[in-house]
ZADREN-315776 format. One record per residue (C-alpha): residue number from 1; x, y, z. Coordinates in pm, whole numbers. Layout:
# residues N
NUM	X	Y	Z
...
# end
This chain:
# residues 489
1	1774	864	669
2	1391	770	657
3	1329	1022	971
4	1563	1340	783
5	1345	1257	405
6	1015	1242	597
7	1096	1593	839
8	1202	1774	524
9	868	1609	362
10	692	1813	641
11	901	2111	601
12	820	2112	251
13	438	2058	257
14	413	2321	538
15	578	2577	336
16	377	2487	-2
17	20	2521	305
18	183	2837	374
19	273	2991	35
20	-68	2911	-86
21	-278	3033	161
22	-102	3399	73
23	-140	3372	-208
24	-476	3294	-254
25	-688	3658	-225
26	-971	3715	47
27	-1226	3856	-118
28	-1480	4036	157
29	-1840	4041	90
30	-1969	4388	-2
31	-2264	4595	175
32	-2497	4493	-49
33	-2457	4157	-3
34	-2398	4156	338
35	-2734	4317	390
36	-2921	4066	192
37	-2797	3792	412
38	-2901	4028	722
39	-3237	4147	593
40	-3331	3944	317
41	-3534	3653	409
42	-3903	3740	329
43	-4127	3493	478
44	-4306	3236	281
45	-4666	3410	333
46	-4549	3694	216
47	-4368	3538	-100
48	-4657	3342	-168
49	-4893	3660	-123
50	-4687	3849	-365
51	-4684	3562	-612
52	-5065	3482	-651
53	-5150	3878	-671
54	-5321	4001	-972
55	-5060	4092	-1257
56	-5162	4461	-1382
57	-5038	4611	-1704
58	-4715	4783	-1688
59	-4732	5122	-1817
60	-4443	5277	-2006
61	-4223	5596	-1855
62	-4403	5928	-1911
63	-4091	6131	-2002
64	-4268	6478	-2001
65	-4348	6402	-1641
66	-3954	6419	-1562
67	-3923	6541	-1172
68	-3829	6887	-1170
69	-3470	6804	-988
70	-3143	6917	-1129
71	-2946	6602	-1074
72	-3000	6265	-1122
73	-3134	6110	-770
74	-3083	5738	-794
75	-3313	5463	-514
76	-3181	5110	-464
77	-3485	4957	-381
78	-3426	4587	-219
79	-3671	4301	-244
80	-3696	4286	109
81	-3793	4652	169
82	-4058	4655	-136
83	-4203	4349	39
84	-4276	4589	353
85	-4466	4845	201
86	-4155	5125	107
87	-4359	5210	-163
88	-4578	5403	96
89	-4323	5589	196
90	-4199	5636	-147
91	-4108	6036	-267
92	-4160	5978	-689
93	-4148	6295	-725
94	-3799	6386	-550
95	-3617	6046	-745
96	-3494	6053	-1140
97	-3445	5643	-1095
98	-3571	5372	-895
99	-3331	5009	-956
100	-3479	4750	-821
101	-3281	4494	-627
102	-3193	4223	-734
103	-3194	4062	-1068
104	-2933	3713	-947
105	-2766	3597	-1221
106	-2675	3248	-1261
107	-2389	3089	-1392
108	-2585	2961	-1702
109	-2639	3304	-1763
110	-3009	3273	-1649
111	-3134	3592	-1460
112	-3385	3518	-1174
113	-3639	3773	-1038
114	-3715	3930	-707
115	-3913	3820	-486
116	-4272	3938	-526
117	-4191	4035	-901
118	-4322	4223	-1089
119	-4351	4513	-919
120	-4652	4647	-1042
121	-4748	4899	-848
122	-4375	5051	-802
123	-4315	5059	-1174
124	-4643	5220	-1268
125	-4616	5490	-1029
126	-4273	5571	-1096
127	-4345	5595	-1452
128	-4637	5777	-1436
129	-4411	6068	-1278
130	-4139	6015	-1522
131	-3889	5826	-1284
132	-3687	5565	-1466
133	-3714	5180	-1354
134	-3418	4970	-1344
135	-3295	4651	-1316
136	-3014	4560	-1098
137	-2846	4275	-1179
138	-2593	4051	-917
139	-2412	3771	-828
140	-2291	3697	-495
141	-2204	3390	-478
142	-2387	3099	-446
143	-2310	2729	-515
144	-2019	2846	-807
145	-1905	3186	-646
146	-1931	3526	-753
147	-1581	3505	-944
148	-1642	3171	-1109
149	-1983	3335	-1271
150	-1908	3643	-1320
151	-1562	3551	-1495
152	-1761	3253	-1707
153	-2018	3536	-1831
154	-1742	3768	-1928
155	-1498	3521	-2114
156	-1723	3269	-2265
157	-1877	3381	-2561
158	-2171	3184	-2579
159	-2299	3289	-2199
160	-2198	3633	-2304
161	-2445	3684	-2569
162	-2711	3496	-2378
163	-2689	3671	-2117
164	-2702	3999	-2300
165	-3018	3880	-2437
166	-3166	3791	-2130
167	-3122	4135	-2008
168	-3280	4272	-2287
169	-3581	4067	-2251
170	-3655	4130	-1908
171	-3608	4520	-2017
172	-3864	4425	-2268
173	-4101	4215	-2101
174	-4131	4433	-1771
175	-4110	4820	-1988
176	-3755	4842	-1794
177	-3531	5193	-1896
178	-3206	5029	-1847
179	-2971	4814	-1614
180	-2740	4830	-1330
181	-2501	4572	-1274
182	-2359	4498	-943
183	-2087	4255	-908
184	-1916	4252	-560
185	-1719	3949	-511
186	-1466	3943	-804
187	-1107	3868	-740
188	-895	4162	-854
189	-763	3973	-1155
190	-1087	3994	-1316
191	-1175	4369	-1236
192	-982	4497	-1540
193	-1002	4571	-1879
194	-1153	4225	-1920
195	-1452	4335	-1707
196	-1465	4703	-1874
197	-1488	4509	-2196
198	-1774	4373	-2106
199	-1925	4616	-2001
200	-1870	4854	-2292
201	-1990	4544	-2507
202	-2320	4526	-2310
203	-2361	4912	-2341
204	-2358	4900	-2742
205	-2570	4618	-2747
206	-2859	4782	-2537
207	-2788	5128	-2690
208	-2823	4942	-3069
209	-3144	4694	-2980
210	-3291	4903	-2699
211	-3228	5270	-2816
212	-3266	5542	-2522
213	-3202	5273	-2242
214	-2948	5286	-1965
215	-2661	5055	-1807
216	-2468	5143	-1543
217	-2212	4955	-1244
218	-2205	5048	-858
219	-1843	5103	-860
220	-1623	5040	-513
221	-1546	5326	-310
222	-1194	5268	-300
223	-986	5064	-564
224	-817	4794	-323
225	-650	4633	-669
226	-753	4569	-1004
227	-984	4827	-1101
228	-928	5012	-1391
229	-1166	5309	-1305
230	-1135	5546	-1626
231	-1195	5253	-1844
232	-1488	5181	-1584
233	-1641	5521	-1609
234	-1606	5522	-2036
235	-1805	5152	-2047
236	-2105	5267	-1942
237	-2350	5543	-1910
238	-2257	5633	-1531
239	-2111	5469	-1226
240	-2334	5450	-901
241	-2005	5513	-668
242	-2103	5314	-347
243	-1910	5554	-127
244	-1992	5382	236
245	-1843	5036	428
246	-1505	5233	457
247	-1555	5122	775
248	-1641	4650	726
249	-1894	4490	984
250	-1631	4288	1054
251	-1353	4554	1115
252	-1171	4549	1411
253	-1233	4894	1530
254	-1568	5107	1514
255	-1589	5377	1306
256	-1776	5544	1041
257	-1955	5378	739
258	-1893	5699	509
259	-1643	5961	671
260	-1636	6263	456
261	-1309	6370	629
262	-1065	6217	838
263	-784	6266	1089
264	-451	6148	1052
265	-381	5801	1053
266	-713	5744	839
267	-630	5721	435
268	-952	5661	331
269	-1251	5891	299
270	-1540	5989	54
271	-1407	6344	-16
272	-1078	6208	-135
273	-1308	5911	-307
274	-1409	6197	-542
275	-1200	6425	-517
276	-798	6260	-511
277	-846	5931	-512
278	-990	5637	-681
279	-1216	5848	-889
280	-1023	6192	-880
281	-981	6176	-1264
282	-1382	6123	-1423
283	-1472	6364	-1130
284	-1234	6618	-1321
285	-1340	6512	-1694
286	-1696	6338	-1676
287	-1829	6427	-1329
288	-2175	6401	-1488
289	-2110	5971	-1526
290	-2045	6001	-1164
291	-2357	5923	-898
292	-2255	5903	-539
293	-2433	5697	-348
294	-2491	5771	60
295	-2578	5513	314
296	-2934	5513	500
297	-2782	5217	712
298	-2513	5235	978
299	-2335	4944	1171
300	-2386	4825	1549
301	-2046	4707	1771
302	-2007	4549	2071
303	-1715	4721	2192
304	-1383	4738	2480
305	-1470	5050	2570
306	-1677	5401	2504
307	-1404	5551	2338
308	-1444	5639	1986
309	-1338	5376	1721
310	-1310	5159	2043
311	-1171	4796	1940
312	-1492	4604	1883
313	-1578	4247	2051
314	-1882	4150	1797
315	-2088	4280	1504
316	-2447	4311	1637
317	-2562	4387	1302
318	-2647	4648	1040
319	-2873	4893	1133
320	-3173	5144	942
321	-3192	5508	970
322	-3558	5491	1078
323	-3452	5317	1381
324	-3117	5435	1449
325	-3270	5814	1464
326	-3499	5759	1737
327	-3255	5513	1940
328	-2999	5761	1948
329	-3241	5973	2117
330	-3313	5762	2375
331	-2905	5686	2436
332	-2852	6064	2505
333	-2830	6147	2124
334	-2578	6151	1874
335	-2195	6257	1900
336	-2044	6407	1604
337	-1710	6342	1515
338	-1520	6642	1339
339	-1262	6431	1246
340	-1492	6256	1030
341	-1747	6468	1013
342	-1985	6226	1068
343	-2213	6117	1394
344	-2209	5758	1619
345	-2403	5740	1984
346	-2290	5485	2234
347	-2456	5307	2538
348	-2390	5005	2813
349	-2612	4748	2861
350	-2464	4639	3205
351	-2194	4447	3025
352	-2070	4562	2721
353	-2047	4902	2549
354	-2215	4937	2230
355	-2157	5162	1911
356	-2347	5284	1632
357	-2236	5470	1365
358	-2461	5567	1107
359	-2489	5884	917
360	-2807	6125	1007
361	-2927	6429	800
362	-2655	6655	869
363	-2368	6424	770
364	-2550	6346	457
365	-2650	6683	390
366	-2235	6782	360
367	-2208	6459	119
368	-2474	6609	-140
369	-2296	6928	-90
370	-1978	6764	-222
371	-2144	6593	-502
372	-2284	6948	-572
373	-1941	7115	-498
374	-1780	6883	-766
375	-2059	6913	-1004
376	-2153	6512	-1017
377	-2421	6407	-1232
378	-2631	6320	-954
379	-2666	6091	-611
380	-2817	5780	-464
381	-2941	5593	-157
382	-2901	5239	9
383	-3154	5204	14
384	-3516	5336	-49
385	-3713	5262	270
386	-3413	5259	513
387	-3558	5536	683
388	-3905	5451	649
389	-4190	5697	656
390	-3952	5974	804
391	-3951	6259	608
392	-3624	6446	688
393	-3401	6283	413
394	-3662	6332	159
395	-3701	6729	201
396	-3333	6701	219
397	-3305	6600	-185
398	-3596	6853	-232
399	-3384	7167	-57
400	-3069	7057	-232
401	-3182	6955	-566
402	-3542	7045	-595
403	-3761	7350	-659
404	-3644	7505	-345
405	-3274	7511	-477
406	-3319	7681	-772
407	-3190	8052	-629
408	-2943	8115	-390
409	-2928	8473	-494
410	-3167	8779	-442
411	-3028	8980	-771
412	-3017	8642	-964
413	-3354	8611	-836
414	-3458	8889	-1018
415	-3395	8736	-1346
416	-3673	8621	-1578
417	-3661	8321	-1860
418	-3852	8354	-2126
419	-3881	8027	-2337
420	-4037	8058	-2712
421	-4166	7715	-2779
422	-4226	7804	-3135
423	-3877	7935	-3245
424	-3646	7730	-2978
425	-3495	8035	-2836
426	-3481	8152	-2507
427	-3512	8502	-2411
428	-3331	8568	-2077
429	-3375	8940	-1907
430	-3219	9015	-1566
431	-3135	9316	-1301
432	-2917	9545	-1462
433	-2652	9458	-1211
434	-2641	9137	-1280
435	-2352	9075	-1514
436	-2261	8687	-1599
437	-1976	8502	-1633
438	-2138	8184	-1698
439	-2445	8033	-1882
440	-2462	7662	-1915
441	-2797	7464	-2033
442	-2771	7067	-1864
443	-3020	6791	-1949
444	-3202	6588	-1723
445	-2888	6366	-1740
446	-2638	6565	-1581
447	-2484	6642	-1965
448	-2393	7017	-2074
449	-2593	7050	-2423
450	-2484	7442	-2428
451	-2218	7673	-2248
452	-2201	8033	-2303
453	-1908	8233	-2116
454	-2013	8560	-2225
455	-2342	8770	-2120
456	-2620	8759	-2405
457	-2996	8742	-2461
458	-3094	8458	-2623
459	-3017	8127	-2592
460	-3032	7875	-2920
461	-3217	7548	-2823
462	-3341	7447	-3192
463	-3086	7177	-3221
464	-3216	7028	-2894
465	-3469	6752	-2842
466	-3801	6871	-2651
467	-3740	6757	-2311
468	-3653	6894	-1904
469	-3380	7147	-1921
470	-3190	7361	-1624
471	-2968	7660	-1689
472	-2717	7714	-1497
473	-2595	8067	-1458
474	-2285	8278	-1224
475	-2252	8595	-1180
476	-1919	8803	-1124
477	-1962	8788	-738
478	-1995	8394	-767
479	-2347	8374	-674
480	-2547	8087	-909
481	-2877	7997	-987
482	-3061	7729	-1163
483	-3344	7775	-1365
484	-3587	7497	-1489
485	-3634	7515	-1879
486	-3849	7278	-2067
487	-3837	7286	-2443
488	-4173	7173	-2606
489	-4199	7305	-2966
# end
């Protein structure tokens, strides 16, 4: 009788073992993070160079120095790449916003700096050419977890409002425009409307002490449970849509970070990110909250074989476009997958095969053409320095959302804007042939201030603030043009 009670005892405590470790949710570590872990650990000299350097005064943004670019172009800049020297290589003039990575926030609510902070002689320069400065804020992990913090800010009250207030005094004390928050590790059950919430709560309290500041959240490419992603997109000023890792480091296959297509037995993909997916509805009703965010990084495999999205043996590790460019050179170049529209090069090193996928300038040129196809408010990089002192990615932005992008159009070319800084209108004449079906003024946040369907001659601007305007107008054939308008009087 002893030997049936004590099997059954077994029986029993294996199945509780069992039932609990399903249920209990494995939450994977996000890019971000993972790359901090991979990349992150500045050296002491350096640290303790950074520390003891002179402290200059932090100038405030110069907002009639806003970069002539007609969407919002949005730098994650990490700790350990400012600590290299990326802001050499920095392109102020072709970025809107520069967040600075990362603000770790504790569970007491406490918010500790970067490494080598403050950045000085980032912030200054970006402000002097009108480029917003922000402050992105994470947890990911630590001693308590990523949940336990992130859930303890957002349901006690107490670290709630402290930690509201120690945002706005870092915004303060370092002439910060706003703050991104990046959470990663959250369970599902917390991604909710408990988290949107919070979010929205933060929003009016930076918006009432802090008037003309920003907050944002890097939202997850695809919604594997929990998020409520309208209710995301209303709490804040804009999502930064990290649309790569569709493919984990620790995946069993290779494949691509950020496929903008796919092939059939792939369900995941940016183009239906933005398009049918997890954020097909703001893309249709507040594309201009939306900023989608491309990879400079790619991932290195060990792998069975040479075949494409071979089964992989090991993570090597992350990898930077600034190297990965010039390797795949020397490993007879990249292969581009039309599947995934997307490219990966492959070599053996006399015992394994290895893989790297990683996007170059053509795969991320078709990504800002979808974010320009679906009229998005703007788009980002992980991360600001990944490729170094290269400058293909850089006249990249420029051609697509730069000076150079302005006409597409010889007639619509043709057409001259005439802005009256005294009386706030706008005198637009144009090619005879020309006749529009669309006129629509944007500010430098992505927002429509004015539409017009029908042709006219002048355009109203009196009720607008002075400021960095574009005009967007279509003709009957389809051709568009942009035109940069800035409104002074």
């Amino acid at each position: 009788m002893k030997r049936i009670l004590h099997k059954k005892l077994i029986v029993l405590l294996a199945c509780m073992t069992i039932q609990t470790m399903f249920s209990q949710e494995v939450i994977m570590e996000g890019p971000h993070q993972l790359q901090k872990e991979e990349f992150g650990k500045v050296t002491a000299d350096a640290t303790q160079r950074d520390a003891s350097k002179k402290v200059e005064k932090i100038i405030g943004l110069n907002a009639l120095r806003a970069p002539a670019l007609n969407k919002k172009v949005f730098g994650f800049l990490p700790y350990w790449e400012q600590s290299s020297g990326a802001h050499n290589n920095i392109r102020y003039d072709l970025l809107t916003h520069l967040a600075c990575f990362d603000f770790l926030v504790q569970l007491d609510a406490s918010i500790a700096t970067p490494t080598g902070w403050p950045w000085t002689a980032e912030i200054n320069a970006a402000h002097a050419q009108g480029v917003k400065v922000i402050m992105t804020v994470v947890n990911f992990g630590g001693a308590n977890g990523a949940d336990a913090v992130v859930w303890e800010l957002i349901t006690n009250p107490t670290k709630k409002a402290q930690f509201f207030t120690n945002v706005k005094n870092l915004i303060e004390t370092y002439n910060l425009d706003g703050v991104n928050i990046d959470f990663e590790g959250m369970s599902s059950a917390h991604r909710g409307a408990e988290l949107n919430a919070f979010l929205a709560d933060l929003t009016t309290f930076i918006h009432t002490e802090l008037p003309g500041k920003e907050v944002s959240f890097d939202g997850p490419a695809v919604n594997w449970g929990g998020w409520d992603i309208e209710g995301l997109v209303d709490s804040v000023d804009y999502v930064v849509i990290m649309a790569y890792d569709y493919t984990s480091a620790n995946g069993a296959n290779s494949g691509p970070i950020a496929p903008l297509t796919h092939h059939t037995s792939w369900k995941r993909f940016v183009k239906r990110t933005i398009e049918t997916g997890t954020y097909a509805v703001p893309t249709a009703n507040n594309p201009e909250k939306l900023i989608m965010a491309v990879p400079y990084y790619g991932q290195h495999w060990k792998t069975a074989t040479s075949v494409s999205e071979s089964a992989t043996i090991s993570h090597v590790s992350s990898t930077r476009y600034r190297n990965t460019v010039s390797e795949a050179d020397n490993h007879g170049g990249f292969i581009w997958n039309s599947d995934f529209e997307y490219p990966w090069y492959r070599w053996n090193d006399g015992t394994n095969w290895n893989q790297v996928w990683t996007d170059n300038e053509l795969s991320i040129s078709k990504k800002f053409d979808l974010a320009i196809a679906n009229n998005l408010g703007g788009v980002g990089m992980w991360a600001l320095n990944y490729d170094g002192g290269r400058p293909e990615l850089w006249e990249l932005i420029n051609t697509k959302f730069g000076a150079t992008a302005s006409v597409d159009d010889a007639n619509l070319n043709q057409i001259k804007i005439h802005p009256n800084p005294t009386t706030g209108y706008v005198s637009i004449s144009n090619n005879d042939s020309v006749k529009f079906t669309k006129m629509e003024l944007f500010n430098v946040m992505g927002a429509s201030v004015l539409k017009v369907i029908s042709h006219f001659e002048n355009m109203n601007m009196t009720q607008l603030e002075n400021g960095l305007y574009f005009l967007e107008v279509e003709d009957d054939r389809g051709a568009q043009a942009t035109f940069k308008i800035l409104k002074s009087n």
